[in-house]
C-alpha positions as CSV (number, residue, x, y, z in Angstrom):
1,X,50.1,235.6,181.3
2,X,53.8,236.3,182.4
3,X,56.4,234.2,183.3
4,X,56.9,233.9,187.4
5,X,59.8,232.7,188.7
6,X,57.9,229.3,189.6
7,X,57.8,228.4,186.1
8,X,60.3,225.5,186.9
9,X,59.8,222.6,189.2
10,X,60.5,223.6,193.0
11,X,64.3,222.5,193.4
12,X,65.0,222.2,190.2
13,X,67.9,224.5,188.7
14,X,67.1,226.0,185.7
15,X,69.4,225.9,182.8
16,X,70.8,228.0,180.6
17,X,68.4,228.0,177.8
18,X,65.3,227.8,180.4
19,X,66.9,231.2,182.1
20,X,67.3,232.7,178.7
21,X,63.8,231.6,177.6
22,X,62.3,233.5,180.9
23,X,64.4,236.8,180.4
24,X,63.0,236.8,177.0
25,X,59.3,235.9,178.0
26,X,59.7,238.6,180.6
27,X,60.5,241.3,178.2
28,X,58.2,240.8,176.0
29,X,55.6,240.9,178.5
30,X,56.8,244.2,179.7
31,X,56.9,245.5,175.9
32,X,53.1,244.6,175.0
33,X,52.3,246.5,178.5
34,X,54.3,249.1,177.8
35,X,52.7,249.1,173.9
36,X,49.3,248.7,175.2
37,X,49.3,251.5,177.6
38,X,50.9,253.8,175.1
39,X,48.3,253.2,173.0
40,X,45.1,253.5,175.0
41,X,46.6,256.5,176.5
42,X,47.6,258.1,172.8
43,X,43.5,256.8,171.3
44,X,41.8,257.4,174.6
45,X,43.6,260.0,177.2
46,X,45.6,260.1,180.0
47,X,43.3,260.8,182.2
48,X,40.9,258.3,180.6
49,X,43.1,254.9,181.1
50,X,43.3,252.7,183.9
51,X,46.2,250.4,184.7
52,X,42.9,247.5,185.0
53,X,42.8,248.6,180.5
54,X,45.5,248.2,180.2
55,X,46.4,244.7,182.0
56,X,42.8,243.6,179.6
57,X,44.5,245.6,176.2
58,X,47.7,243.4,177.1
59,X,45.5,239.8,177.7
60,X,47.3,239.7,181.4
61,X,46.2,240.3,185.0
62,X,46.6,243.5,186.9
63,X,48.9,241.4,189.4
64,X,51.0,241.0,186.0
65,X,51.0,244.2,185.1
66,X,52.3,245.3,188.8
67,X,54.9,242.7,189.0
68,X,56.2,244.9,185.9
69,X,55.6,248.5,186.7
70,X,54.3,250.9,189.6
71,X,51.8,252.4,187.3
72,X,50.9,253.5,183.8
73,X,53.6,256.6,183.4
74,X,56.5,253.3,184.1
75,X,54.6,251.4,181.4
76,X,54.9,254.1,179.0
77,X,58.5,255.0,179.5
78,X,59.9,251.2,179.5
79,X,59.3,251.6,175.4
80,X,62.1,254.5,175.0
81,X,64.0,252.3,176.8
82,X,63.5,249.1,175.2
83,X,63.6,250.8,172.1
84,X,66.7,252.5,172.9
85,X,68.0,248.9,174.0
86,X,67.5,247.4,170.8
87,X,69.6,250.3,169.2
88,X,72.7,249.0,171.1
89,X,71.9,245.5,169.9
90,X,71.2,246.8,166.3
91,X,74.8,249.0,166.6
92,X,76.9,246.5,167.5
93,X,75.6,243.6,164.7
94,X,76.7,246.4,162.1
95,X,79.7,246.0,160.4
96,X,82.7,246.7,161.9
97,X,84.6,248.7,159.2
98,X,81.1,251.0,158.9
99,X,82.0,254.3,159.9
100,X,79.8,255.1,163.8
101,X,77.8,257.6,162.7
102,X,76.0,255.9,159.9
103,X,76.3,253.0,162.0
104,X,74.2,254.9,164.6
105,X,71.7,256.4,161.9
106,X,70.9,252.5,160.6
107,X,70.1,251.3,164.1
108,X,68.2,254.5,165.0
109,X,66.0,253.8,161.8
110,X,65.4,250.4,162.1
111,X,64.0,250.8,166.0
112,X,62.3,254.2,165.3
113,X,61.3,254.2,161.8
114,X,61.7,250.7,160.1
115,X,61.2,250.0,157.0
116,X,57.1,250.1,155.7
117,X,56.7,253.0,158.1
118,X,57.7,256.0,155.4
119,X,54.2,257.6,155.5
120,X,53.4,260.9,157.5
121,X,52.1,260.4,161.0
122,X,48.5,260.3,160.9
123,X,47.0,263.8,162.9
124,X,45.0,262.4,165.3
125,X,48.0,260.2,166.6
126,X,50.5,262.4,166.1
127,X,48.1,264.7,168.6
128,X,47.3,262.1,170.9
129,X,51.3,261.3,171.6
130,X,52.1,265.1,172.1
131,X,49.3,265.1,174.8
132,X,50.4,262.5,176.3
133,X,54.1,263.3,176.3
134,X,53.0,266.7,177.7
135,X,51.2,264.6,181.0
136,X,53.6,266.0,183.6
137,X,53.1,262.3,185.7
138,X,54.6,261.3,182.8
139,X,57.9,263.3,182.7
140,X,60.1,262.2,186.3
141,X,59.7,258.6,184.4
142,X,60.9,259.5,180.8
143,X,64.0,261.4,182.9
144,X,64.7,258.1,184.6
145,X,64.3,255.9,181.2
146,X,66.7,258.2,179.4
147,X,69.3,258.1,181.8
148,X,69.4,254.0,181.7
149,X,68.9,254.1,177.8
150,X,72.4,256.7,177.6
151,X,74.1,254.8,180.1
152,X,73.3,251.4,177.9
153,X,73.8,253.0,174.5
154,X,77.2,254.3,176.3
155,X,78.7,250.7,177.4
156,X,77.5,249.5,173.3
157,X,79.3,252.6,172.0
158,X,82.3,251.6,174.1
159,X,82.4,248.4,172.6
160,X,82.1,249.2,169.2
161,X,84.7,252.1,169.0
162,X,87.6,250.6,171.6
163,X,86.5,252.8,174.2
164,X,86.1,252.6,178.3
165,X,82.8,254.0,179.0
166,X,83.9,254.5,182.3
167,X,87.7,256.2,182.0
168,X,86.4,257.8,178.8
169,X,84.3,260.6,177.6
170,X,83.6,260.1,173.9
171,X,80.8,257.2,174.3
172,X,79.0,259.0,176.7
173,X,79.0,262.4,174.7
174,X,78.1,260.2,171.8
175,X,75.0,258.8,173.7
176,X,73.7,262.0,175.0
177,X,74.1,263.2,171.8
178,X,72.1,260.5,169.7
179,X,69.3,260.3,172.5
180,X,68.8,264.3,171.9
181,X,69.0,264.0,168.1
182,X,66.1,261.8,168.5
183,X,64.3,263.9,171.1
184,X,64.8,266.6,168.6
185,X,63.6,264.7,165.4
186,X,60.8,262.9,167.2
187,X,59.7,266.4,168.7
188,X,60.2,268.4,165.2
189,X,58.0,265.1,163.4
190,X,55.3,265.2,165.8
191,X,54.5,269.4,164.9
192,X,51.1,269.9,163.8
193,X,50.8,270.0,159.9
194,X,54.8,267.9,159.5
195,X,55.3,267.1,156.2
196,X,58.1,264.3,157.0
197,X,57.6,261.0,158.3
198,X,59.8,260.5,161.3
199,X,62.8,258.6,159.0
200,X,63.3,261.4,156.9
201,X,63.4,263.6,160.0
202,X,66.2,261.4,161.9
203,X,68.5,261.2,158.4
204,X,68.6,265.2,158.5
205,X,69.2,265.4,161.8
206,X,72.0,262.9,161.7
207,X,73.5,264.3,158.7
208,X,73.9,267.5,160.6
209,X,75.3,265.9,163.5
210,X,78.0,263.7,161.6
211,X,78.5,267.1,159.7
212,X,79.7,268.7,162.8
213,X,76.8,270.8,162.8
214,X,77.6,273.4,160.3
215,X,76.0,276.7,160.9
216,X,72.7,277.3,158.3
């Protein structure tokens, strides 16, 4: 089940590593929800999957599952966004003398394509995550995931270049710009028949972009 905020005696402050401990209960909680929804709706249908499968997929209640999310198209999205989370994290543990861009193409790959996952998409899933990607209920929430995961990836680009990601420009281009080179590779991976695994995909794509986007 998930952590409450009653996982403490009543009266009794929490410390430090207790707090931590919860935050990190918590988000792993929301990823297996937001992992098990994506995959029954990917194997079985939108239209198919009920917020009470997915609670059961995840081994929690459906009071767990709405402590976390409004419904399944939340569920879904909160992966992008942990995933694009976890590419700030991986970005600013690179080295500091690595030049951004294949700084940026290391932590992409290691949240979207890590290593052991070099094989093509297999058809059926690769079909079952366009449909589900096409689910208009599922569209308002990926807008609202993306604009937390650029605004994140904005304040770690920031960080790791010197920037202000308020006064300045550059990390915010820089975000938008990795969060549609992914769109674009996860989009042009997912095509019926690809040949390329995802990986291959995002090293083109950020070649091109690093590049400066030469013409053809």
């Amino acid at each position: 089940m998930a952590p409450t905020d009653e996982d403490h005696a009543p009266g009794t402050p929490s410390t430090p590593s207790q707090q931590g401990l919860r935050e990190r209960k918590k988000r792993e909680t929301r990823v297996a929800l937001s992992q098990a929804a994506i995959r029954l709706c990917v194997l079985h249908g939108w239209a198919n999957v009920t917020v009470d499968q997915i609670a059961a997929e995840a081994n929690v209640s459906v009071r767990t599952f709405r402590n976390y999310f409004a419904g399944k198209a939340e569920a879904i999205a909160a992966s992008h966004l942990e995933r694009m989370l976890r590419v700030g994290d991986d970005l600013l543990a690179r080295p500091a003398g690595e030049p951004l861009w294949d700084a940026l193409l290391h932590a992409v790959l290691n949240q979207f394509a890590p290593p052991g996952s070099s094989s093509p998409q297999n058809e059926r899933w690769a079909e079952g995550v366009r449909l589900m990607l096409a689910e208009p209920a599922l569209a308002g929430e990926i807008v609202k995931a993306n604009a937390t995961a650029q605004q994140e990836l904005a304040t770690a680009i920031a960080r790791r270049t010197g920037t202000d990601p308020e006064r300045d420009v550059y990390p915010k281009l820089v975000a938008a710009v990795v969060g549609a080179a992914n769109g674009v590779a996860v989009e042009h991976s997912l095509r019926p028949g690809a040949a390329q695994p995802l990986g291959a995909v995002l090293a083109q794509v950020f070649d091109q972009v690093a590049a400066g986007l030469p013409a053809p």
